[in-house]
Backbone bond lengths (Angstrom), bond angles and torsions (degrees), N, CA, C in turn:
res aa  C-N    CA-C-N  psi(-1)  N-CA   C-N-CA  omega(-1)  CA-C   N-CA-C  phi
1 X - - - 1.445 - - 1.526 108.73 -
2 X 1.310 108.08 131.13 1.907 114.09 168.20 1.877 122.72 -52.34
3 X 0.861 115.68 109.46 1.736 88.23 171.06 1.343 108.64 -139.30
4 X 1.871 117.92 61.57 0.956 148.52 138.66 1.664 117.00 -136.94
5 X 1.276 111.77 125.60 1.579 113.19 150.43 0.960 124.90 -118.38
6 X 1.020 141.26 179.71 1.844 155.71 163.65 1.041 107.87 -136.91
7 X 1.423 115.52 150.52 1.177 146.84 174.07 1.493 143.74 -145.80
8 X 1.518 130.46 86.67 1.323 115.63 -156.24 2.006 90.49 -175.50
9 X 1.085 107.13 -165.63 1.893 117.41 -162.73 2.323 80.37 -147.76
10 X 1.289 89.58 121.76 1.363 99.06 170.06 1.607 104.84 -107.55
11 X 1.334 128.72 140.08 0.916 122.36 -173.33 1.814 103.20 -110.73
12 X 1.688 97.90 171.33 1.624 93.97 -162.95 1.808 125.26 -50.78
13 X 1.300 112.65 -10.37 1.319 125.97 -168.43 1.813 92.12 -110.94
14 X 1.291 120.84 25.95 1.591 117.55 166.47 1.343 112.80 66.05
15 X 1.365 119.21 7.42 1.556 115.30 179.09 2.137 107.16 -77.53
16 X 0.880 114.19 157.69 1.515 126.64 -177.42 1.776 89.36 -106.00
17 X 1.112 98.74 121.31 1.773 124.25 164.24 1.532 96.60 -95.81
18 X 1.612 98.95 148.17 1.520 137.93 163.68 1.540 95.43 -62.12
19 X 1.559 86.49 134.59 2.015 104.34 176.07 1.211 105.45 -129.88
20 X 1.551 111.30 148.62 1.363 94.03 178.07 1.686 114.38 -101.90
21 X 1.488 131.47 -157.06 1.553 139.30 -164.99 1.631 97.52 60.48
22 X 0.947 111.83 60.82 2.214 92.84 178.83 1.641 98.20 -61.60
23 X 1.727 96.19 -65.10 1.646 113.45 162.16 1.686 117.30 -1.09
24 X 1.228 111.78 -84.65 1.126 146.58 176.17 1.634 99.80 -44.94
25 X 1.226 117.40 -51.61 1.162 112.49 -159.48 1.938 116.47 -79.20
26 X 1.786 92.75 -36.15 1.065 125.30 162.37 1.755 94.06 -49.77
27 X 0.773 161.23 -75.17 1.695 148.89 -102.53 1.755 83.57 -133.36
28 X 1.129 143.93 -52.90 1.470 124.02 177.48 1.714 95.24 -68.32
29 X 1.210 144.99 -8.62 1.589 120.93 -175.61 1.689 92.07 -92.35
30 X 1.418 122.75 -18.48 1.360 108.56 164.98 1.088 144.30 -108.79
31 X 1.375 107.64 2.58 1.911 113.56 142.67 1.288 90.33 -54.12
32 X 1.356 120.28 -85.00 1.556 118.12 -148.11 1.293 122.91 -51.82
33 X 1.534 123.96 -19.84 1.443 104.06 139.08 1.962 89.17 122.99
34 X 1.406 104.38 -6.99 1.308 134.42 160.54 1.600 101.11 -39.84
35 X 1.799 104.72 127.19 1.569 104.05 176.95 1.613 115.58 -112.55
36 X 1.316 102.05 -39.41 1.707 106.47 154.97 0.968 133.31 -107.42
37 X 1.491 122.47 143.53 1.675 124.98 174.08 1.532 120.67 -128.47
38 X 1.177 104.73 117.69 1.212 95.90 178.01 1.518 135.59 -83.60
39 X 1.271 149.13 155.10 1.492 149.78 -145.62 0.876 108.58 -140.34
40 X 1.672 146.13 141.46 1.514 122.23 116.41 1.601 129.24 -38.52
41 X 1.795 101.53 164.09 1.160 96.99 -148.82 1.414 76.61 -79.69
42 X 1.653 134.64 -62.35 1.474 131.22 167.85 1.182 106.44 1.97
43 X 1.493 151.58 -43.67 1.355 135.82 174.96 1.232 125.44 -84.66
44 X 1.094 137.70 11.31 1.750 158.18 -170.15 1.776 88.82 -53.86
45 X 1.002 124.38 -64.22 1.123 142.99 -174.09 1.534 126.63 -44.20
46 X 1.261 98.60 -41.85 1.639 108.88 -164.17 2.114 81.17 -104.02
47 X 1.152 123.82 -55.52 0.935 107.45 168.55 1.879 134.25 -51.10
48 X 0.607 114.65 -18.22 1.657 132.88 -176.68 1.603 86.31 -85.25
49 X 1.201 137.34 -94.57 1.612 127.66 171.12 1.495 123.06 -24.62
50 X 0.864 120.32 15.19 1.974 132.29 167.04 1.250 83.63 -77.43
51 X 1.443 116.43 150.01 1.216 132.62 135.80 1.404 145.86 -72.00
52 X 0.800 122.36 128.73 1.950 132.18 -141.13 1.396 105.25 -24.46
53 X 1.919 98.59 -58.38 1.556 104.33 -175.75 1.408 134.21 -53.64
54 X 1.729 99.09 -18.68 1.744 107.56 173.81 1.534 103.65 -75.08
55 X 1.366 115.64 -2.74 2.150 102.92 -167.04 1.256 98.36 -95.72
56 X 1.403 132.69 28.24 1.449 126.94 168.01 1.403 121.80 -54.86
57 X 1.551 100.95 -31.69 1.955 100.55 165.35 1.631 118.19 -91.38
58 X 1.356 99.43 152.48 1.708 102.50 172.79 1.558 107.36 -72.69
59 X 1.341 93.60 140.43 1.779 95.17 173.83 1.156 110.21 -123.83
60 X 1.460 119.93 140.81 1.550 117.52 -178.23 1.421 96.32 -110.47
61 X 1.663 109.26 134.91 2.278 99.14 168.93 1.480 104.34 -121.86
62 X 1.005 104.53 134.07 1.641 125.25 -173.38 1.352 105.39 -125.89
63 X 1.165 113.83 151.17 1.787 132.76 173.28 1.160 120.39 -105.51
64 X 1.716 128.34 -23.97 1.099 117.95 -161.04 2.125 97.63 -152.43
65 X 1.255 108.29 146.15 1.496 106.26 -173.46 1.487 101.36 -41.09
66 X 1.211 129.67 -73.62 1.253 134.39 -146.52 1.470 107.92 -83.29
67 X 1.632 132.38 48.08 1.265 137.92 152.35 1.512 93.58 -103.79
């Protein structure tokens, strides 16, 4: 079983772009049983507005490939 994903668009200079469904992304990584997810940092925001019960997974937010 996985219990890391990522999710995000790195652009040619290694930066991590904003994606959208966080929501979405949040709630299939916890059926699947998924314990970390990783984010751009650009999504801090939309993730932070989840409601408590969706933060059952750890989320990591990063800006740039090499964090």
């Amino acid at each position: 079983m996985c219990h890391l994903i990522a999710a995000g668009e790195l652009s040619l200079n290694g930066c991590v772009l904003p994606i959208g469904g966080v929501k979405e992304k949040v709630l299939a990584a916890r059926r699947s049983g998924v314990r970390v997810v990783v984010f751009p940092e650009g999504n801090r925001g939309e993730y932070e507005e989840l409601a408590d019960d969706l933060k059952q997974v750890r989320v990591w937010l990063g800006y740039h490939v090499h964090q």
